[in-house]
C-alpha positions in Angstrom: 166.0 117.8 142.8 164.2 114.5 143.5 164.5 113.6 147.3 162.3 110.0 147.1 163.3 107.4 148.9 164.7 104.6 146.4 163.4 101.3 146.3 166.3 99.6 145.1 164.4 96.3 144.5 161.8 97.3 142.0 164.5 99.4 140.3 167.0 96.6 140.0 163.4 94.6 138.2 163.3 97.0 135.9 167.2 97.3 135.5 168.8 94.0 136.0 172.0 95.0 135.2 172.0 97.4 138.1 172.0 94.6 140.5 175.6 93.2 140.3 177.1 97.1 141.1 174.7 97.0 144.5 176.3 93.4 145.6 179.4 94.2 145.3 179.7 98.0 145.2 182.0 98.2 142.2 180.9 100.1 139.1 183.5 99.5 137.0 187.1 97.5 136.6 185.3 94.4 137.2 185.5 92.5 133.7 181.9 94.8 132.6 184.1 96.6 130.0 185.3 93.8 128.4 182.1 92.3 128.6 180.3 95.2 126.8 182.8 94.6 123.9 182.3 90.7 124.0 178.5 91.5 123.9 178.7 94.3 120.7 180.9 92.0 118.7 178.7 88.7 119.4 175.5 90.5 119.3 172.9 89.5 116.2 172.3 93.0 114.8 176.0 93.5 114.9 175.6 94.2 110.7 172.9 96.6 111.6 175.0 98.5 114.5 178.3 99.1 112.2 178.4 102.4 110.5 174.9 103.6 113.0 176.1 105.1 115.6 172.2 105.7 117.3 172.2 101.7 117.7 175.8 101.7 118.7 174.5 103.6 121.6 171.6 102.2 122.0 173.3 98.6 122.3 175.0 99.8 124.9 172.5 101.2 127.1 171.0 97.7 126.3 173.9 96.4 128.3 174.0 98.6 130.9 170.4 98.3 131.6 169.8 94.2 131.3 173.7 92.6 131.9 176.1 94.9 133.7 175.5 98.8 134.4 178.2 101.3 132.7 179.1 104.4 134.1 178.7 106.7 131.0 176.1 109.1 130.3 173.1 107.4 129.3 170.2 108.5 127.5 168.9 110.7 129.7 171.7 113.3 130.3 172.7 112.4 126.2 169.8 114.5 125.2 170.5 117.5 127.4 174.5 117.5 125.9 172.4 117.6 122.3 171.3 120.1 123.6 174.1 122.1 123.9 175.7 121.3 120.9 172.9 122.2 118.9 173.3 125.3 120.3 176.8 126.1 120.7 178.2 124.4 117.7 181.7 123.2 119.4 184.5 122.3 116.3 187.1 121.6 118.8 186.0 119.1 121.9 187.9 117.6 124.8 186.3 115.1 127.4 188.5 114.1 130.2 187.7 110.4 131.0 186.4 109.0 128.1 185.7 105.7 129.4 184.1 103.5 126.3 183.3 106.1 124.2 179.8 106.4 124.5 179.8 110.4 124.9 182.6 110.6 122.3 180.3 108.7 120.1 177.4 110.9 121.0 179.5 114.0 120.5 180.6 113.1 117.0 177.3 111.9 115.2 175.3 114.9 117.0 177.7 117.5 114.8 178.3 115.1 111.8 174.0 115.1 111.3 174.0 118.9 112.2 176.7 120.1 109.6 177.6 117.5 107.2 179.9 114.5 106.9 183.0 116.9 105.7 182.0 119.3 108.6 185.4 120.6 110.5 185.4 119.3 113.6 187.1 116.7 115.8 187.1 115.0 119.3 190.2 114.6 121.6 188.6 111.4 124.2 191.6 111.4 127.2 191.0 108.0 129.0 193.6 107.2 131.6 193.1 103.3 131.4 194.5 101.7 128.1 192.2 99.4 128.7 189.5 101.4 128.5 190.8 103.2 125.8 191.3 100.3 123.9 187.8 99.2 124.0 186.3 102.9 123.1 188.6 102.7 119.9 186.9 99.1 118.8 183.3 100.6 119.3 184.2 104.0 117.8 185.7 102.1 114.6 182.6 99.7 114.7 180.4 102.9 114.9 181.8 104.2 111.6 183.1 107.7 113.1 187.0 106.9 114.1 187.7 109.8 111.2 186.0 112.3 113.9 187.5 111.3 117.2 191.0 110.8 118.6 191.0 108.3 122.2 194.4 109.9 123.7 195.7 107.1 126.3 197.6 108.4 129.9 197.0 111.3 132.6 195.4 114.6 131.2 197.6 116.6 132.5 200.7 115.3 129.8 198.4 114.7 127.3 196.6 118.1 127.1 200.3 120.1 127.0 200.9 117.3 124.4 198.2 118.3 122.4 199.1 121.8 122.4 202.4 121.5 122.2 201.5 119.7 118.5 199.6 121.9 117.7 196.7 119.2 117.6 194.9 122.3 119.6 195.3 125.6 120.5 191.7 126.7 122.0 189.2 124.3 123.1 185.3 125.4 122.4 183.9 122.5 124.3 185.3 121.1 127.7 183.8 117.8 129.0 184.7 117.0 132.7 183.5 113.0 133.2 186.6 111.3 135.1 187.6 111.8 138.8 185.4 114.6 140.4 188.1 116.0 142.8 190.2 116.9 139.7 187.7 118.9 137.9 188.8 122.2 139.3 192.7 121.2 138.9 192.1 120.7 135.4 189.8 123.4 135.0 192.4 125.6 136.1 195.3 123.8 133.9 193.2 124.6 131.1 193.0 127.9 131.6 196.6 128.2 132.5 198.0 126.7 129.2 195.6 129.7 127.4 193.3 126.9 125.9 190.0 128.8 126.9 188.4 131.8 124.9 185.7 134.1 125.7 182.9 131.9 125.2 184.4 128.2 125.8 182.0 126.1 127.7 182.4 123.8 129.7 179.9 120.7 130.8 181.1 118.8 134.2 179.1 115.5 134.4 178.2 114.2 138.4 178.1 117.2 140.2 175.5 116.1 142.4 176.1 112.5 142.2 178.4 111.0 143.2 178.8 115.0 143.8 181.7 117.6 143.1 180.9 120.5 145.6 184.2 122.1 145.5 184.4 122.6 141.8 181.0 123.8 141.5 181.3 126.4 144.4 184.8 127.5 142.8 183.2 128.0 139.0 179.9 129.8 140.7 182.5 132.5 142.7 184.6 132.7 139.6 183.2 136.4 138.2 184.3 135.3 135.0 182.5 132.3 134.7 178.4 132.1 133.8 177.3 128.8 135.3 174.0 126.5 135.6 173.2 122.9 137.2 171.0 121.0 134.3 169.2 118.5 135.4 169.8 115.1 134.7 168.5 111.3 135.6 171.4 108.7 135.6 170.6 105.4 134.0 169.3 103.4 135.4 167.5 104.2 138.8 166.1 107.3 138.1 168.4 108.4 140.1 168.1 112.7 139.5 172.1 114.2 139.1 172.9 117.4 137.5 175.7 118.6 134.7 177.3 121.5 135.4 177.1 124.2 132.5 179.7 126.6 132.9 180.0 129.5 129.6 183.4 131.6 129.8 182.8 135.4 129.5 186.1 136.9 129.7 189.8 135.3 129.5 
């Protein structure tokens, strides 16, 4: 893990859009959302983006780096989620906090390429914010890949018993933890609770070093049924180092 001091003026040269989220110390809700939509659905190579989802994401990270920066993954922590798809081959993923759709997008087109376009497989993004939801929807549709992922609007904890109570799922292969990082061990737990783990479920918890979810990584390290691993990961932009938690279950 990096310890260098930062020198937040040459990074915000290098990434202006970082410098409105250090004025004003917001990095979201702020009208950036909206904006990012505004900015896909105006932008010149908006004929070239439908149907791709690589330049979907890579418009985005455009965004985030020159206008206004976006609290998804980035490029940097996309490639180690690749990763580990590539090598555990989820069919059935759940993130909780979905924001725009970014890692849904990433999620879907990494196992469409690996396994085919009629591959069996599908993507349950919880978002909390309508809004928000709303807006991931649009830039999933525009990215061609709304017959591979579900957005599922309201709290988690409704919406995952609603899923299994329809039957939408009954064991999850791949959990994704990227929403509020004190609730990653309650919904850890909840998960296990309603029987939606299985002996080799894995689950990926974004932040864990920054802004930082101690607790939750302490609890899954103690848990004797639980294999876990910080990967390192830069957020975008800053270079600023983080780490995903990669947590494998061994026994339910």
């Amino acid at each position: 893990m990096s310890d260098k001091v930062i020198d937040w003026d040459v990074i915000t040269k290098q990434y202006p859009g970082l410098a409105t989220t250090i004025k004003t110390g917001k990095e979201s809700h702020d009208g950036r959302e909206e904006g990012l939509l505004a900015f896909i659905e105006s932008h010149q190579q908006l004929d070239e983006i439908k149907g791709s989802p690589e330049k979907m994401l890579a418009t985005m990270d455009e965004y985030s780096r020159n206008t206004d920066f976006l609290i998804s993954i980035g490029p940097h922590k996309s490639g180690v989620l690749v990763d580990l798809l590539e090598k555990e081959e989820p069919k059935v993923i759940v993130e909780l906090g979905g924001y725009l759709g970014y890692s849904a997008i990433l999620f879907a087109n990494t196992l469409r390429e690996m396994h085919g376009a009629d591959a069996e497989f599908h993507v349950w993004s919880l978002e909390l914010d309508p809004k928000f939801a709303s807006i991931a929807d649009k830039l999933i549709e525009i990215a061609g890949l709304s017959k591979y992922i579900s957005v599922v609007v309201g709290p988690a904890e409704e919406n995952l018993k609603k899923l299994l109570d329809k039957s939408d799922i009954s064991k999850i292969d791949l959990l994704f933890l990227d929403h509020v990082e004190k609730l990653y061990q309650e919904h850890f737990e909840l998960c296990r609770s309603l029987g939606l783990f299985k002996e080799g479920t894995v689950i990926a918890a974004d932040n864990v070093v920054r802004p930082g979810a101690p607790e939750y990584r302490t609890f899954v390290r103690a848990d004797p049924s639980l294999s876990s691993i910080g990967i390192e990961g830069l957020i975008q932009p800053g270079d600023l180092y983080d780490e995903i938690e990669i947590t494998h279950v061994q026994s339910v």
